[in-house]
C-alpha positions as CSV (number, residue, x, y, z in Angstrom):
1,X,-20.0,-19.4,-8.3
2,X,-16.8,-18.6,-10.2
3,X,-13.5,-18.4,-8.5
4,X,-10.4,-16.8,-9.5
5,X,-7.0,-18.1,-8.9
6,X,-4.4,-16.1,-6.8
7,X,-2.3,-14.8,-10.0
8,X,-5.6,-12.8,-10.8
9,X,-6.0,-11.2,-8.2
10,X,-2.5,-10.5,-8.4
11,X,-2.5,-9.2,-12.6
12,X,-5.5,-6.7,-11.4
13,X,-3.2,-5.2,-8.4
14,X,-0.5,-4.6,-10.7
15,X,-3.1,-3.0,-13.4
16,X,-4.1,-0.7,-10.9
17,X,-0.7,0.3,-9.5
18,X,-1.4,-1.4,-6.2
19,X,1.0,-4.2,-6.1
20,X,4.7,-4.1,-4.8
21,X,6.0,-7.5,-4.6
22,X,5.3,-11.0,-3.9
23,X,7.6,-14.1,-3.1
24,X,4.5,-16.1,-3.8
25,X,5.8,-19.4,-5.2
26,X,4.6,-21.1,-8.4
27,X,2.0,-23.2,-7.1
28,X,0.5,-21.1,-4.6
29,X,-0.4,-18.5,-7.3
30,X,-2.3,-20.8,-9.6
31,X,-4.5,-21.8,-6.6
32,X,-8.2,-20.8,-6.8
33,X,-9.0,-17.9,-4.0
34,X,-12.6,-19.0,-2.4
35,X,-13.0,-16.3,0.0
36,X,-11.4,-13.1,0.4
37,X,-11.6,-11.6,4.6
38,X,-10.3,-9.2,6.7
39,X,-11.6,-10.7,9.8
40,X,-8.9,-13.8,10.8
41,X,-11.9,-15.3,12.6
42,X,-13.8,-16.4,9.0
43,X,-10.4,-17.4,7.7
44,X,-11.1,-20.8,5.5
45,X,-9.4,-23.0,3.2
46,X,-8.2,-20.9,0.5
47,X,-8.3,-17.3,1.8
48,X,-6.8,-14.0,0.6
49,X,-6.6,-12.4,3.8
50,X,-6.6,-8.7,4.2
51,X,-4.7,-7.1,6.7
52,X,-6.3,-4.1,7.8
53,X,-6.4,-1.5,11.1
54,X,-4.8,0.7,13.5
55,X,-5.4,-2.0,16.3
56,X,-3.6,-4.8,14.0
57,X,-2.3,-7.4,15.9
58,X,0.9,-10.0,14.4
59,X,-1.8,-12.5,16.2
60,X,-4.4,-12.1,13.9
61,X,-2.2,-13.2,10.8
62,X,-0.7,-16.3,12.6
63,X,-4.7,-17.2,13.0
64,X,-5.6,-16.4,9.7
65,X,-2.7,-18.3,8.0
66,X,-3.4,-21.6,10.7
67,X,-6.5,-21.6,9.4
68,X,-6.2,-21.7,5.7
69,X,-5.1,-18.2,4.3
70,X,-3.2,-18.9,1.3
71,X,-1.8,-15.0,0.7
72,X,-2.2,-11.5,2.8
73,X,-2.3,-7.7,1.8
């Protein structure tokens, strides 16, 4: 499996017009991304979490970021 690191995904929202800004340090954007979600449940090491949904509770990022999300849309 190939994995991308977090300033990728980051280049290809910019390429696309999709990205506003980040206060991402350094570090954080050079670390490989080994699952993307939207459900805070399947939240691992590593995650790019995607916040999604008219029911969107705060509560679902603080789970997702306790359990390993590394960046959120």
């Amino acid at each position: 499996m190939i994995y991308f690191d977090l300033q990728s995904y980051i280049d290809l929202l910019k390429e696309k017009s999709l990205f506003i800004r980040s206060n991402i340090p350094d570090n954080i954007l050079k670390e490989q991304v080994l699952n993307v979600c939207y459900n805070s449940k399947k939240v691992s090491k590593n995650t790019l979490y995607i916040c999604k949904g008219l029911k969107y509770k705060p509560e679902y990022l603080e789970e997702a970021l306790t359990k390993g999300a590394i960046c959120y849309v």
